[in-house]
N, C-alpha and C positions, 0 to 999 in steps of 0.2 A: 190734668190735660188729657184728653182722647185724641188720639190720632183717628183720622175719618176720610172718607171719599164724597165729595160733595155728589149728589145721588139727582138731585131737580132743585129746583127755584119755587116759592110760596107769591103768589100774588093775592093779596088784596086790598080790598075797595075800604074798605071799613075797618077802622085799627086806633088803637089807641093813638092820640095824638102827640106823643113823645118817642112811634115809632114810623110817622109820614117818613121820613127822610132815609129808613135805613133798610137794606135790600135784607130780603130773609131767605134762607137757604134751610133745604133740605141734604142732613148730612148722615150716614152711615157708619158705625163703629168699625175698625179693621185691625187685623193684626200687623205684626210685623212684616209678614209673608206677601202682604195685602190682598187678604183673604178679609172677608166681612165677616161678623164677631154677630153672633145672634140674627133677629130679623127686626129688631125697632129702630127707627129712624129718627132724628131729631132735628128740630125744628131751632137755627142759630141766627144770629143778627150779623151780617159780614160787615165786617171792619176793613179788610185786606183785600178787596174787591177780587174774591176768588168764584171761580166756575165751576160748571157740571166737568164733572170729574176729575177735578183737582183733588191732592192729598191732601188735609190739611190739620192745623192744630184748634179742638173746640177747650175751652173752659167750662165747667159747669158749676160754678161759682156768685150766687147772688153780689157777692160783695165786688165780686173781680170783674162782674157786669158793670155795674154803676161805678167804678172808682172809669172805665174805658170810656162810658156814657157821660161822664162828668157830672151828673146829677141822680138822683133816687125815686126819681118821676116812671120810669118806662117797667114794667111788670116783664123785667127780662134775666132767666136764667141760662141761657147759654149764647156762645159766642164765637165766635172764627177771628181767632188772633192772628195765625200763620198761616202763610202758603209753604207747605212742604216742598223744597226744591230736589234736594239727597237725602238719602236716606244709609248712615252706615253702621254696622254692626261691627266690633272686634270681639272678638269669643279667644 
């Protein structure tokens, strides 16, 4: 799992047809701090109907894609499982 910052929203027209129905999000890697971790961005399929700038939890798991998708049809490797509500640390 990556903890991430939803970053913007992907729209398009044109898309494989086992991904019509699912919203795509642009998400960013973060630390604990919630400070952003490098500068690549990634490209997830929202399950948890999360927004621009929400925290949130991605997968990047083929298998963890399609068991969520319920089939092995959509060419989708990552994913937004969770909305990040709290976040606590014990040290």
């Amino acid at each position: 799992m990556i903890l991430s910052k939803v970053v913007g929203t992907l729209v398009s027209t044109q898309k494989n047809k086992y991904l019509y129905t699912h919203k795509h999000l642009i998400v960013r890697p973060i630390d604990l701090n919630f400070n952003f971790i490098g500068n690549k961005d990634i490209i997830a399929i929202d399950f948890v109907d999360a927004g621009v700038n929400d925290i949130v939890l991605v997968t990047q798991e083929g298998e963890a894609a399609q068991q969520i998708l319920g089939h092995r049809n959509a060419p989708v490797h990552s994913v937004v499982v969770a909305v990040v509500d709290q976040l606590e640390i014990t040290k």
